[in-house]
C-alpha positions as CSV (number, residue, x, y, z in Angstrom):
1,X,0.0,0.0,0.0
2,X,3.0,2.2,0.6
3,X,4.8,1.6,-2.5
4,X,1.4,2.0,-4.5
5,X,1.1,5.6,-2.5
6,X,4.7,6.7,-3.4
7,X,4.0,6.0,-7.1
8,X,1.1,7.6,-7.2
9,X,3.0,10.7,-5.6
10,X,5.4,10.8,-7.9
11,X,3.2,10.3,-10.6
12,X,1.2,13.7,-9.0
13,X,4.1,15.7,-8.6
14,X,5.6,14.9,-11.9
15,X,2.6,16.6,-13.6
16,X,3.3,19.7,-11.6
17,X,6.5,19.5,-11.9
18,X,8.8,23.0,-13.2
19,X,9.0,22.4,-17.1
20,X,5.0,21.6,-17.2
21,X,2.9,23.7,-18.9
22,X,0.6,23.4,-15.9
23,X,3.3,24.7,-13.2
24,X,3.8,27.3,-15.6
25,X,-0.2,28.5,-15.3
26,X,0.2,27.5,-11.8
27,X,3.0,30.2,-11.5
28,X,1.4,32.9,-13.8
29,X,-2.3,32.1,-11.3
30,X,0.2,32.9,-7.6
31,X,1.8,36.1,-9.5
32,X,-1.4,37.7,-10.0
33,X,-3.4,36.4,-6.7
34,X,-5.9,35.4,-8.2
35,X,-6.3,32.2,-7.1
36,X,-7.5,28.7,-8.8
37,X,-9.4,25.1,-8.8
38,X,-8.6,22.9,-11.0
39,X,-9.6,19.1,-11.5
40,X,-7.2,16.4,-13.5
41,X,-9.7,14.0,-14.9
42,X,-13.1,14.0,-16.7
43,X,-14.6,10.6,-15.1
44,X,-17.9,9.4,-14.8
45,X,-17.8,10.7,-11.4
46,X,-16.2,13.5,-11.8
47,X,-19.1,15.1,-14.3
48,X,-21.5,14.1,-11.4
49,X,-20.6,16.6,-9.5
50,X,-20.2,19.7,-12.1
51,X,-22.9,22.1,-12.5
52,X,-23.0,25.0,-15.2
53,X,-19.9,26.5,-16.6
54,X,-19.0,26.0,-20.1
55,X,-17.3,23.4,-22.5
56,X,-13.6,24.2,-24.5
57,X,-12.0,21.2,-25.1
58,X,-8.9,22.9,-25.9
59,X,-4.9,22.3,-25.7
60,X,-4.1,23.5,-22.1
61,X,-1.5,26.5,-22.4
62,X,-0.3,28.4,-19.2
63,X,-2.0,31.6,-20.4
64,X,-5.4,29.9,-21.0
65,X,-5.1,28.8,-17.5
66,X,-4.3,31.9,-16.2
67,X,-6.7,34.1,-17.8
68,X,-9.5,31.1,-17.0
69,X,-8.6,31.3,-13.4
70,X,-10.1,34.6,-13.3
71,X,-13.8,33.6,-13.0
72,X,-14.5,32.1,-9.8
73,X,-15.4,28.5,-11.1
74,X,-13.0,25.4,-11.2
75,X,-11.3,24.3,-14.3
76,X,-11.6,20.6,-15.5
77,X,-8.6,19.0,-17.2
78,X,-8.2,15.4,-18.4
79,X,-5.9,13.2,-16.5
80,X,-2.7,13.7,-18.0
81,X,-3.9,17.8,-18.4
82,X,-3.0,18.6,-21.9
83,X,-6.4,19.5,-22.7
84,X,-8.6,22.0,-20.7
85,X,-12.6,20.5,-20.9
86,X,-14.0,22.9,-19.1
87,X,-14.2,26.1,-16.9
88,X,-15.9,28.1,-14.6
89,X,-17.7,25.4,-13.1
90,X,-19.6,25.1,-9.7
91,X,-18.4,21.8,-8.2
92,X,-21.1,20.2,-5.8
93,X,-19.3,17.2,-3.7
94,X,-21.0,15.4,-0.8
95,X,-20.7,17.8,2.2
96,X,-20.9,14.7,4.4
97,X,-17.6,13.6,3.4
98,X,-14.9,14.7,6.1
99,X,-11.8,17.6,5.2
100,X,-9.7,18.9,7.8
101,X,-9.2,21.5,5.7
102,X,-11.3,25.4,6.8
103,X,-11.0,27.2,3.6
104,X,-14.1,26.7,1.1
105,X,-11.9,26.4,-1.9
106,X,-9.8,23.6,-0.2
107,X,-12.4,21.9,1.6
108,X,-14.5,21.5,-2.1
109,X,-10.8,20.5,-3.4
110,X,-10.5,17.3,-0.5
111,X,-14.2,16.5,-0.9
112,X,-13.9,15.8,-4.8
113,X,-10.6,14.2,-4.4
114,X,-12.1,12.1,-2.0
115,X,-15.2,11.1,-3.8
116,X,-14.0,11.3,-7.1
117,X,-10.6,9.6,-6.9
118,X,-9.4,12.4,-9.8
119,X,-6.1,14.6,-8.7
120,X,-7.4,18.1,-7.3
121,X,-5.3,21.2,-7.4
122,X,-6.5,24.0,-5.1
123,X,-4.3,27.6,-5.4
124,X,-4.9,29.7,-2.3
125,X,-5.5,33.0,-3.5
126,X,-4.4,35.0,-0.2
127,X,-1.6,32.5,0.9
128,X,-0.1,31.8,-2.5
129,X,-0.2,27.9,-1.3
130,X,-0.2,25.7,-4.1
131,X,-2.1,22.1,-2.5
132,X,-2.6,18.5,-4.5
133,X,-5.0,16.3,-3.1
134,X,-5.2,13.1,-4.0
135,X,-7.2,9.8,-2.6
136,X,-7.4,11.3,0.7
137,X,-3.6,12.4,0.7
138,X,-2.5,16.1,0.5
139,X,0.4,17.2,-1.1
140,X,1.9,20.6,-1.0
141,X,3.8,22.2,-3.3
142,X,7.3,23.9,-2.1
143,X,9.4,26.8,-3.7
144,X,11.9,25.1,-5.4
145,X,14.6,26.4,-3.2
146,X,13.3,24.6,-0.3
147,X,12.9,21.4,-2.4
148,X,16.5,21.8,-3.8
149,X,18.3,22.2,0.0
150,X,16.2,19.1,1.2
151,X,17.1,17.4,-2.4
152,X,21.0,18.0,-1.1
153,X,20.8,17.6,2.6
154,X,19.4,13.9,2.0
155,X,21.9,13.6,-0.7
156,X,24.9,14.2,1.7
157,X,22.7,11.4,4.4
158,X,22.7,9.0,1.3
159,X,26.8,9.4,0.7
160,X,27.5,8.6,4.7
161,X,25.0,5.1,4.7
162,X,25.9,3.8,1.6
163,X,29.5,4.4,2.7
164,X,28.7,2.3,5.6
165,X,27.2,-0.3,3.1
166,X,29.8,-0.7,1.7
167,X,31.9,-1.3,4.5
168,X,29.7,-4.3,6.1
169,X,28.9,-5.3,1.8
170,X,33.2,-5.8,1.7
171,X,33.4,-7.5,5.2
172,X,30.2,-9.7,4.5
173,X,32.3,-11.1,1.1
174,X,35.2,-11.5,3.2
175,X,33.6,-13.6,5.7
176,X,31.4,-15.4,2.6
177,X,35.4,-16.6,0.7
178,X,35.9,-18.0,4.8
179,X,33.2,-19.5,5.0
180,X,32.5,-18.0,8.5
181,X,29.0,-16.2,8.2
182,X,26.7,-15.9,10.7
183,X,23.0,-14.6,10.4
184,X,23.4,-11.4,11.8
185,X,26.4,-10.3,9.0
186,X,23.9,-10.9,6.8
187,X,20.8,-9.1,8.4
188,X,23.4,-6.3,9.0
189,X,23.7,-6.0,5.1
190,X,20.1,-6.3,4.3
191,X,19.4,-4.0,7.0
192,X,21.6,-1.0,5.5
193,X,20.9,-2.0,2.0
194,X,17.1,-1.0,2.6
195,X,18.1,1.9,4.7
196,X,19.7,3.3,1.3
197,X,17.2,2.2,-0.6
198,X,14.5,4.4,1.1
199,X,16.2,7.4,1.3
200,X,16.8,7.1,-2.7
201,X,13.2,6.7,-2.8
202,X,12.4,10.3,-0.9
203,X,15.5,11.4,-2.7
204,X,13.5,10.6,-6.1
205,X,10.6,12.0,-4.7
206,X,12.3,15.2,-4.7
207,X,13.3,15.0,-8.1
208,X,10.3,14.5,-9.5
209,X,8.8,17.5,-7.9
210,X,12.0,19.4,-9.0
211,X,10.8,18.6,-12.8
212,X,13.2,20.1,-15.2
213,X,15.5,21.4,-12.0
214,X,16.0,18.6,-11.0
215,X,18.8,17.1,-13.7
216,X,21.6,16.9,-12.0
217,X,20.3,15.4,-8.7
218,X,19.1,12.9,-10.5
219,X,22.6,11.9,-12.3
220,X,24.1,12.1,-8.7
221,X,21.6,9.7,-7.5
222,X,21.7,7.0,-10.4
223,X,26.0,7.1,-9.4
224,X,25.4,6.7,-6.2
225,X,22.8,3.7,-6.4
226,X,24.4,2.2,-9.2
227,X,23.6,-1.9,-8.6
228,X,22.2,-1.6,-4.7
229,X,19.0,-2.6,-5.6
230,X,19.9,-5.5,-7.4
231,X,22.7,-6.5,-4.9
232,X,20.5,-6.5,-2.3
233,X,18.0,-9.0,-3.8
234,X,20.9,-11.3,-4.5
235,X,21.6,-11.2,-1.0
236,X,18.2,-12.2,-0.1
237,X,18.5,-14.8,-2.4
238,X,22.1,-16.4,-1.3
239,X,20.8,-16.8,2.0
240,X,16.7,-16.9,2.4
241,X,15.0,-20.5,3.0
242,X,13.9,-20.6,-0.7
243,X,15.7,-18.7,-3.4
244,X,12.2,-18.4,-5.6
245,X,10.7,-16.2,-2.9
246,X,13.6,-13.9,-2.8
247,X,11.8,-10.9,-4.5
248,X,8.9,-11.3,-2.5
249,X,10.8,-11.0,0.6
250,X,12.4,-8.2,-0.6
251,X,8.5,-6.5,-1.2
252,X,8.3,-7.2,2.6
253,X,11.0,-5.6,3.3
254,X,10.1,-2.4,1.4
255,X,6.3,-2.6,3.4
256,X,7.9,-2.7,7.0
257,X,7.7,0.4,9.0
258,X,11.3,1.7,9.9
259,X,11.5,0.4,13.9
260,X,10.7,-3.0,12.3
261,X,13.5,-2.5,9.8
262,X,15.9,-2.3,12.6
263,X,14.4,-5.5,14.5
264,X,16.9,-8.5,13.6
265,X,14.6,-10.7,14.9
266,X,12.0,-9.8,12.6
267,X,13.9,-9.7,9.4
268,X,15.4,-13.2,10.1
269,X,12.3,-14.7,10.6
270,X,11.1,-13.0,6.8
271,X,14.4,-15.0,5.9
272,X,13.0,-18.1,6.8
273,X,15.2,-18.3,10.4
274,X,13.5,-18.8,13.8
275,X,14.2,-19.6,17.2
276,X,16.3,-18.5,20.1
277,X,20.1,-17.5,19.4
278,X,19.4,-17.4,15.7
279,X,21.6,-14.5,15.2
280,X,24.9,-16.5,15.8
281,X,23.6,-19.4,14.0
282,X,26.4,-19.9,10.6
283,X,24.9,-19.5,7.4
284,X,26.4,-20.4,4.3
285,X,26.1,-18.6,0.9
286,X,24.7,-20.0,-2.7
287,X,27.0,-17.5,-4.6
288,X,24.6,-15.6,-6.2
289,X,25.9,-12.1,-5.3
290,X,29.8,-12.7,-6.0
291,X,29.1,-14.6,-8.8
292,X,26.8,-11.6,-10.7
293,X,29.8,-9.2,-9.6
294,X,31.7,-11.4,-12.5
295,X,32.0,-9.0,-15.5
296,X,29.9,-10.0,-18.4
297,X,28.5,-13.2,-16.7
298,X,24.8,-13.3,-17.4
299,X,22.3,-13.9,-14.0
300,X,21.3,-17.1,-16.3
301,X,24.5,-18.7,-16.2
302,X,24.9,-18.3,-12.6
303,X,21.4,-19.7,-11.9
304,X,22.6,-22.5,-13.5
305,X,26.2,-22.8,-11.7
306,X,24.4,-22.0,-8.5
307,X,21.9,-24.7,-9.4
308,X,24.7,-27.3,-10.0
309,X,26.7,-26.9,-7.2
310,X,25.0,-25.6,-4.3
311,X,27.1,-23.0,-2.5
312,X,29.5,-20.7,-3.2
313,X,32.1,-22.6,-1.5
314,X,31.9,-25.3,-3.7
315,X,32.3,-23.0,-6.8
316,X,35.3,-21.7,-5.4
317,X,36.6,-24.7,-5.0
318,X,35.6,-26.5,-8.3
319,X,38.1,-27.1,-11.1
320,X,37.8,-25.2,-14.4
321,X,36.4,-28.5,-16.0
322,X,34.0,-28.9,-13.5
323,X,32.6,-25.4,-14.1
324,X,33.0,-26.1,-17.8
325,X,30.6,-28.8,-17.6
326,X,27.8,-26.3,-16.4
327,X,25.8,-25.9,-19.8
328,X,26.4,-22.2,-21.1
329,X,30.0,-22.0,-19.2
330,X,32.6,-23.0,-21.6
331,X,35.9,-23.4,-21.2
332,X,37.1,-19.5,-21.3
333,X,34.2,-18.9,-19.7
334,X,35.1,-21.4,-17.0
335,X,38.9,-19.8,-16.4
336,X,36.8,-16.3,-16.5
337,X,34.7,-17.2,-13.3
338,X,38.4,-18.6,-11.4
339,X,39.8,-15.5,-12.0
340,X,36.8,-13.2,-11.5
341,X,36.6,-15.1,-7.6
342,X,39.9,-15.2,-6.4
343,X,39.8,-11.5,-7.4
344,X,37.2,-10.7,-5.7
345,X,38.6,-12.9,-2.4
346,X,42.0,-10.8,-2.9
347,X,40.3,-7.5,-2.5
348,X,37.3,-8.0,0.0
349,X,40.0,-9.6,2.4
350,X,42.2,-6.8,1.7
351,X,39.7,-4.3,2.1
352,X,38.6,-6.1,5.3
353,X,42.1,-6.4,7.6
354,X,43.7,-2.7,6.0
């Protein structure tokens, strides 16, 4: 429910978004105070509730929607508002439906979001507030100044935890070519691998509301992320009870609130682990996340390798004409993987003694 939310969030602030040609009209309706309603979809139950006003059915422009907001009625767009249907209408929503809002221009704005399900954008004309409501969620839009310094500010928080990602990422490998992993090196990993993984998400949040501003954020962020989404299901999958469930733990992961995120106990039992002490208990790896790390090794061939032999300890230790004898290896292949793994044994140890 809370992934659906955030996507429809972005979706909403994406339409607003600087660069749109309706935060353009938005911008023009604040300069001159005048103040606006305007609807984003011309459902069934959206024409319910109109009375009077007029039909256009025209290509929505930023002046059309400025000089339109002039007349006291709301303005209704279709959903992805490149067209304006039509204007100066009285909308008539059921006044039993609850608003916490106290204006009459944003309480009719939450009541036909609410009933309607359509994306509601209500411009205070005294406050020069700029509010998206949207099934019963309300969004405000910020200057983009104040969107840019929280942009940054969770930028700088996403360089210090995936910094510490790394660091327990390089020791869990370490431990993975000894063969000396417990469960909690592992939770640890998941653990600060989701931690990331959410702040990217309000981080992309950000960007979408930053539209056409928000370029370069968004090049910072895909650096910074690079595989840790991916890596982080393959170490759900090298270690949960069944590797076919793998990406469905991974959903659970996303739906937890953020105290149960830090609960060990709780993440090793989504894992498939229970009882008392279960933390210390050792824990050995299938391979899947070294072996993907291999350059130009396809995730079918080490489904395959991980199929045949089990664990990553007996890849490491399998000859080149064992691994040859994996269908889709090869011989050059086979020498490719040897190399890839003691390379990445020589630098994970290394990076976990300096």
């Amino acid at each position: 429910m809370e992934k659906r939310k955030n996507k429809k969030l972005i979706n909403v602030v994406e339409t607003v978004a600087p660069g749109t040609d309706l935060r353009s009209g938005i911008e023009q309706i604040l300069r001159a105070g005048t103040g606006a309603l305007i609807v984003m979809g011309d459902t069934a139950s959206v024409m319910k509730i109109v009375n009077g006003g007029f039909n256009l059915n025209c290509d929505c422009t930023p002046h059309r929607l400025y000089e339109l907001a002039k007349m006291d009625g709301a303005i209704i767009l279709d959903d992805d508002a490149k067209r304006i249907l039509l204007a100066n209408v009285h909308l008539v929503p059921d006044s039993s439906l609850p608003t916490s809002e106290t204006g009459i221009r944003h309480r009719t704005a939450e009541r036909v979001a609410r009933q309607t399900k359509a994306v509601v954008i209500s411009i205070s004309q005294k406050r020069e507030v700029v509010s998206v409501y949207f099934e019963g969620n309300k969004h405000v839009i910020e200057d983009i100044p104040v969107v840019l310094a929280k942009a940054n500010q969770a930028l700088q928080t996403l360089e210090k935890y995936k910094s510490r990602l790394d660091q327990v990422a390089a020791n869990l490998s370490a431990l993975e070519f000894e063969d000396l992993v417990v469960l909690i090196d592992v939770i640890t990993v998941i653990q600060r691998g989701e931690m990331v993984e959410r702040i990217a998400r309000e981080i992309n949040r950000y960007i979408s509301e930053l539209g056409v501003e928000g370029r370069l954020l968004r090049m910072q962020l895909d650096e910074l992320m690079g595989t840790i989404s991916e890596d982080a299901l393959m170490v759900i999958k090298d270690y949960c009870g069944e590797p076919r469930f793998a990406e469905k733990t991974k959903l659970q992961l996303v739906e937890i609130g953020n105290e149960e995120l830090l609960n060990f106990a709780a993440i090793s039992q989504m894992l498939g682990y229970n009882g008392t002490n279960v933390l210390d208990k050792s824990v050995h790896p299938r391979g899947y996340r070294l072996l993907k790390r291999i350059p130009r090794l396809p995730i079918k061939i080490v489904n395959k390798i991980v199929d045949r032999f089990g664990s990553l300890k007996a890849v490491v230790n399998a000859s080149t004409d064992m691994l040859d004898d994996v269908d889709g290896v090869g011989a050059v292949r086979a020498q490719t993987i040897q190399d890839g793994l003691r390379r990445l044994k020589e630098y994970n140890l290394l990076e976990r003694y300096i």
